[in-house]
N, C-alpha and C positions, 0 to 999 in steps of 0.2 A: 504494500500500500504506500501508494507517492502522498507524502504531506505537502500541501499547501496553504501559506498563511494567506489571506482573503484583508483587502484593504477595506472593513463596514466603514464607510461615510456615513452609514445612517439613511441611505437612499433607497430606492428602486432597485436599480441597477445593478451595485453592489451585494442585495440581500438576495438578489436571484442568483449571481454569481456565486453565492457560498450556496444556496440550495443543489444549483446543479453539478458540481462539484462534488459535493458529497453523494450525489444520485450517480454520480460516475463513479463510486466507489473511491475516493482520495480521500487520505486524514483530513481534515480542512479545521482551522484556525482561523479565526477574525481578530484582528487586530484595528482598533480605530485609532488614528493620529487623531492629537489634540495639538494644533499649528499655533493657536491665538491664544494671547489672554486680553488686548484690550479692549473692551467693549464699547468702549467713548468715540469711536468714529465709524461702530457698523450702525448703518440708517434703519434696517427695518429689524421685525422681530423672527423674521423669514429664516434665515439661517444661523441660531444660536447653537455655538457647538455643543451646550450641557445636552438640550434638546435633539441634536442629533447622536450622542453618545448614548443617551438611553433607547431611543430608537435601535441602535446596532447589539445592543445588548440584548432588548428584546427578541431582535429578531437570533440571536446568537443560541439564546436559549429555547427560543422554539425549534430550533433545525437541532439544539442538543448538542450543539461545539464549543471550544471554549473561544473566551474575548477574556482579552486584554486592553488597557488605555495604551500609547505610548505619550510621551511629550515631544513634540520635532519643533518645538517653538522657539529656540534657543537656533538649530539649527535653520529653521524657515525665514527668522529675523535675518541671519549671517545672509543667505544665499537669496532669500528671495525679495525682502524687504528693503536690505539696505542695496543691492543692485538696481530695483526699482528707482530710489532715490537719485542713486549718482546717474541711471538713463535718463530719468526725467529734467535733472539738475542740466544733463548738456543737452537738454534740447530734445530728446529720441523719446518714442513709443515704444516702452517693453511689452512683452508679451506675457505675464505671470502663470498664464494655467502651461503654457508651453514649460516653464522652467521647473515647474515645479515639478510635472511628471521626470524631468531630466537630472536635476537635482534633490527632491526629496523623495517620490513615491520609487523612484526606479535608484536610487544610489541610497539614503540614508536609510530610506523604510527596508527595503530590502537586503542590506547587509544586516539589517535587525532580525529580519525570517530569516535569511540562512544559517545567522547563529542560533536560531531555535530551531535547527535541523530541518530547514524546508527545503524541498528540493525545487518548488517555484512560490512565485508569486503571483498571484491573480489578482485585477482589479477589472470594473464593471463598465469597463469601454466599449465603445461600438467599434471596433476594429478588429481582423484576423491576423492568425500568425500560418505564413507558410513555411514550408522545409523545405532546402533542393537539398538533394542526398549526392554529394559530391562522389567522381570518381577514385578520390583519392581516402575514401572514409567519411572526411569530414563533414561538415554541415555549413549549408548556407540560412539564414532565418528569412523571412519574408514580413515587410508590415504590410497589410492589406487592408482595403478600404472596408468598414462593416456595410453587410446587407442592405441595412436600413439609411437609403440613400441622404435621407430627411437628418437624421443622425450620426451619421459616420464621424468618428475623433480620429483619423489616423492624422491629422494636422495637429492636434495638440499634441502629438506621440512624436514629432519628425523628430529629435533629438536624439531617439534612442538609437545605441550600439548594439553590436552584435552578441555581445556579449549579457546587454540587459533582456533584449531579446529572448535569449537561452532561456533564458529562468523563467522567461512570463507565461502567462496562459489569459487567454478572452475570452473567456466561455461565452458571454452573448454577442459577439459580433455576429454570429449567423442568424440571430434574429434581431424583429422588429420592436419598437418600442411598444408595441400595444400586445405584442406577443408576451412581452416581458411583463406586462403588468399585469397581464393574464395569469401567467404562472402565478404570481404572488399575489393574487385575491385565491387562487384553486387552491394554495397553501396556506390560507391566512398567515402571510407575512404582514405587519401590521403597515408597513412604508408602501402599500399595494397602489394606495392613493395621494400618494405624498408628492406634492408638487419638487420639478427639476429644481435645486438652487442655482442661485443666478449669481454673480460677481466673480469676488475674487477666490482663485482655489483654498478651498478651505474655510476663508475667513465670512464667507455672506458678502450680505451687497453692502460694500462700501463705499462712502461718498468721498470719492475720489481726492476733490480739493480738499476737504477738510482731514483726510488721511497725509496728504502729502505737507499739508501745511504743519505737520508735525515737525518737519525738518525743512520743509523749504518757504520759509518768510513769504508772506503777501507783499509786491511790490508793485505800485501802481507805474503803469505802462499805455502806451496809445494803442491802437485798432487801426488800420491804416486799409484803405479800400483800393486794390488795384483794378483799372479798370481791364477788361479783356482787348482792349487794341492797344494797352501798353508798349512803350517800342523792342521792350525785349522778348515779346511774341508774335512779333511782326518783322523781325529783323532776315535777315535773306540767310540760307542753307551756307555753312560753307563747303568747301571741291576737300573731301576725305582724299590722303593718298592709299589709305587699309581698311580693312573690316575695325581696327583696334580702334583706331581712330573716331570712326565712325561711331563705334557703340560707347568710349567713352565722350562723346559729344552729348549721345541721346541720355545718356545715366545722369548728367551732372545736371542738377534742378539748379533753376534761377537764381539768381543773387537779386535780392532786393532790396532799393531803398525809397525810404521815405518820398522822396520825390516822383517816386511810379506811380504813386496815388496821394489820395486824401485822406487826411482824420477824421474817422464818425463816431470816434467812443475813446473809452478807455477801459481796462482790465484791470484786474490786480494778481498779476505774474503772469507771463509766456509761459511758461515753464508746465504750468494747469492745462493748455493745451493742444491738443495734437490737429495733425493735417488731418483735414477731412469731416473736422465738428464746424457742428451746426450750433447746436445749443450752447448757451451762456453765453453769448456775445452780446445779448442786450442791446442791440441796434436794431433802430426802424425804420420804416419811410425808404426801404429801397423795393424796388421792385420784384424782386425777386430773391430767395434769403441768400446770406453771406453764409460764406463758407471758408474755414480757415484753410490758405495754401499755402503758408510757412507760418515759423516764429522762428525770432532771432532773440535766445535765451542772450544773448552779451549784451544787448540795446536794450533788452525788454518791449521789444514790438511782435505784434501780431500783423500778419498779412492776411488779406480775405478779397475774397472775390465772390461776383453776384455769379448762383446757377451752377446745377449739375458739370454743366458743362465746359465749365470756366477753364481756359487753357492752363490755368497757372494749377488744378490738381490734374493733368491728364500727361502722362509718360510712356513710351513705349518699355524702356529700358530700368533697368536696375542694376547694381553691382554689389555681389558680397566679399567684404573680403576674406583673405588666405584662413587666419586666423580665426575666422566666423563660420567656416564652411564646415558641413557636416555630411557624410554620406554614412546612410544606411545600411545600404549595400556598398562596401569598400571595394569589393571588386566589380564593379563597376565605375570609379571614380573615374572622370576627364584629367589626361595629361595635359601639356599646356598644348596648346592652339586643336585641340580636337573639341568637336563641337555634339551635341547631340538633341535631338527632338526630342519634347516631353511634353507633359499638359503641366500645369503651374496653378497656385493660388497664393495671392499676400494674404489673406487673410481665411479666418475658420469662416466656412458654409458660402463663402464665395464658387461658385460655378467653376468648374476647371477652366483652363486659357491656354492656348495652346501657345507654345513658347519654343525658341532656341537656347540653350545651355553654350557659351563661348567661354574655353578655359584660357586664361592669360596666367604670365609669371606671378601676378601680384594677386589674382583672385577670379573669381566666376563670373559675366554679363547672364541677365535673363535677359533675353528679349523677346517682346510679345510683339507675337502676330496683331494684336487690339492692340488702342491706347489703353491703360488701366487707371483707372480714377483713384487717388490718394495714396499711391505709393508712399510709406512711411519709416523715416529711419528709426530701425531701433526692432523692428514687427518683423516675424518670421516667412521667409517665403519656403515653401517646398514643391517640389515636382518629382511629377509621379510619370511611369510608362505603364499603361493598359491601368487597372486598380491595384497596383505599389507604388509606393511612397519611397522611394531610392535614394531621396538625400532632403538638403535643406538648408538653410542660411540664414543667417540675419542680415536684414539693408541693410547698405551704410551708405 
């Protein structure tokens, strides 16, 4: 009998995960992290961890397994909190449920199940694991997209190794969410009806500014409106002499100043917000809503523009660098000047895009076939061949 410790969040997801698991006949062990203790900046009453800790309890003892708390709060602060910070501090958009599966549930939780003799770990994602059974013995792992189209996490997962791979198991990637909640009303698991949590991993929904203004001062700063026929997207192509050329032309987003537009506001910190928002910019009277297309954390200015479709968020190109690049599958990774077709997404539940992969000495170009609306630095992109997830990256 293979033991497996079970990550109970206290969800759905998770509590089907340990029932079928155990219906597979494996030892199965729940273990709930307790990430948080400060409760002073989560907004609602939606996701308190006490409340979700007795949930996995319950559900631990009606399946007849044991649970355990751990504490990873010491750790989550180190890895997930204060990186947060210093991305937000220069300017960038982290990705926290990304990291956290990369740094806590798949590196710290997990080296806590293996010392309790597990032979994996399982959590309650929508995503598959495949095997290529190599000719030389060894194994290749596969992250695959889950069933449930609507649902699929393999993009909160891009980070993982081959080696965290090894250990894992998803029991529900081959089903649907309604499947899953099926199971666990036929079982009276008591989470059967338990709304998805929303925010930050772990912590509930948290009010963003008022989290970060933990550490990063309110400073009052302007709002500056760039119009769309500004001259710096109106200016003429230049004559590329290479592809390298070319695609770091399309990657490098605008430099803006003051002078491209007008002041209609003011904020209190850049720093609060990312390319691509809408909300709290607290300006009216334009035609069509503003949308933030940069901030320059050194000035403390915000850039925005009216409309979807505003040039200043639309890019063909991206670039991640050396240092930030990840493949899942390593034997597949681009040498330099070798290129490869893939579909892509910067962000989770975005639509696949179908893209080129170009390896340079210094790092990877995406380039999309579309323009893609709010490329942002700091936010994970991943691309996949057919339903695997084969690598991954962060903008810069």
């Amino acid at each position: 009998m293979k033991k497996v410790v079970v990550g109970l969040s206290g969800g759905v997801d998770s509590s089907v995960t340990a029932y079928l698991l155990k219906e597979q006949g494996y030892e199965v062990i729940g273990l709930f992290m307790k990430n948080w203790h400060d409760d002073s900046v989560i907004i609602s009453e939606e996701c308190p961890w006490v409340e979700d800790s007795n949930d996995a309890l319950i559900v631990a003892e009606k399946l007849g397994i044991p649970f355990q708390t751990v504490d990873l709060s010491v750790e989550y602060k180190e890895r997930i909190v204060d990186y947060m910070f210093n991305e937000y501090e220069k300017g960038r958009t982290p990705n926290p449920d990304v990291l956290c599966n990369r740094e806590i549930k798949f590196d710290v939780f997990m080296k806590i199940a293996l010392q309790l003799g597990a032979d994996y770990v399982a959590t309650g994602h929508y995503c598959r694991k495949g095997t290529i059974f190599n000719e030389d013995g060894t194994e290749t792992y596969q992250l695959l997209a889950g069933v449930d189209g609507n649902k699929d996490q393999s993009y909160f997962l891009c980070q993982l190794s081959q080696v965290q791979l090894s250990k894992t198991l998803f029991p529900i990637g081959e089903l649907t969410k309604p499947e899953v909640r099926k199971i666990a009303a036929e079982n009276d698991l008591i989470t059967a009806d338990k709304k998805d949590s929303q925010g930050l991993c772990f912590i509930g929904k948290v009010h963003l500014p008022d989290f970060l203004q933990q550490k990063l001062k309110p400073k009052k700063g302007v709002i500056v409106e760039v119009p769309n026929t500004a001259a710096l997207f109106t200016g003429d192509t230049p004559k590329f002499e290479n592809k390298g050329a070319e695609l770091a032309f399309y990657a490098e987003k605008p430099e803006y100043s003051e002078t491209d537009g007008r002041v209609v506001g003011e904020h209190q910190g850049a720093h609060y917000f990312t390319i691509g928002q809408r909300k709290g910019l607290n300006v009216g009277g334009t035609k069509e809503p503003l949308f933030v297309i940069d901030t320059d954390v050194e000035k403390n200015i915000i850039y925005t523009g009216q409309g979807k479709s505003h040039p200043g968020l639309l890019r063909h190109t991206l670039f991640v660098n050396d240092n930030e690049l990840h493949w899942v599958r390593e034997d597949l990774a681009l040498n330099v000047d070798e290129t490869m077709e893939v579909m892509a997404r910067i962000r989770y539940r975005q639509p696949l895009q179908q893209a080129t992969l170009y390896k340079t000495d210094s790092g990877l170009y995406v380039d999309f076939k579309e323009k893609q609306s709010a490329i942002t630095e700091g936010q994970f992109v991943a691309w996949y061949i057919g339903e695997e997830l084969i690598g991954s990256g962060v903008i810069s």
